[in-house]
Steps between C-alpha positions, in 0.01 A plus 500: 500500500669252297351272242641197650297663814202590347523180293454326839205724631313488195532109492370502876217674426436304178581162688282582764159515227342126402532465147632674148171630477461636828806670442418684221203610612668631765725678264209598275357686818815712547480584177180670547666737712776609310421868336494533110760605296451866410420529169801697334676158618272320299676488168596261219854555606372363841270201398665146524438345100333143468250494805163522431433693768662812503757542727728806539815496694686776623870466636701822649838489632628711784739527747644194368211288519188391305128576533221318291153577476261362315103479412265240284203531378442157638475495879710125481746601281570843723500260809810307373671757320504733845605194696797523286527896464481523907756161564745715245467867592785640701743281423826540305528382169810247562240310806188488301704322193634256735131414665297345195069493643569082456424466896154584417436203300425267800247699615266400219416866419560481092322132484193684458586758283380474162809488272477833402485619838853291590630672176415829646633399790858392336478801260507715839829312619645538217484874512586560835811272395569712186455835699703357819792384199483858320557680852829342630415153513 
């Protein structure tokens, strides 16, 4: 599936909830079913630096393509970062540099995020970005 593809589907199913809030408790719940990262994958070398939570993020690249995974110590903070670990996985690095998360801001999903949480959440981005750039993008 594409991102332009799964961009739409994910902003159905985001659409289709009442508010912001709603919607991240929605993706608060999902996170609650995602398993833990093992913990050899838990490392320094894996933990994203300035969240107060900590949050570990763990790219691979295969076939052409990159996977993210992630895991938080805070159940909110894994929420958002695997929204943007599973919208990102599988795709080449050239697609997911051209396909910024900005369509998620109308949704209302960061607005209540503490601002440490949205810097988690840009910190995330911003290493898929730099992983996507250092792997052909």
């Amino acid at each position: 599936m594409t991102l332009a593809e799964k961009q739409q589907q994910l902003s159905a199913g985001l659409a289709a909830l009442k508010n912001g809030q709603d919607r991240l408790a929605f993706l608060v719940e999902g996170a609650k079913k995602l398993p833990s990262l093992a913990a050899e994958l838990r490392t320094d070398a894996n933990l994203i630096p300035g969240c107060l939570a900590k949050l570990w993020l763990v790219p691979e690249f295969r076939d052409g393509r990159c996977f993210f995974v992630c895991d938080s110590d805070s159940l909110v903070v894994k929420a958002v970062a695997g929204l943007l670990c599973e919208f990102y996985s599988g795709q080449p690095p050239v697609e997911i540099l051209a396909h910024d998360p900005a369509f998620l801001a109308p949704f209302g999903i960061t607005q209540h995020l503490t601002p440490n949480r949205r810097n988690a959440l840009a910190k995330v981005w911003e290493n898929i970005k730099k992983y996507a750039e250092a792997n052909g993008g």
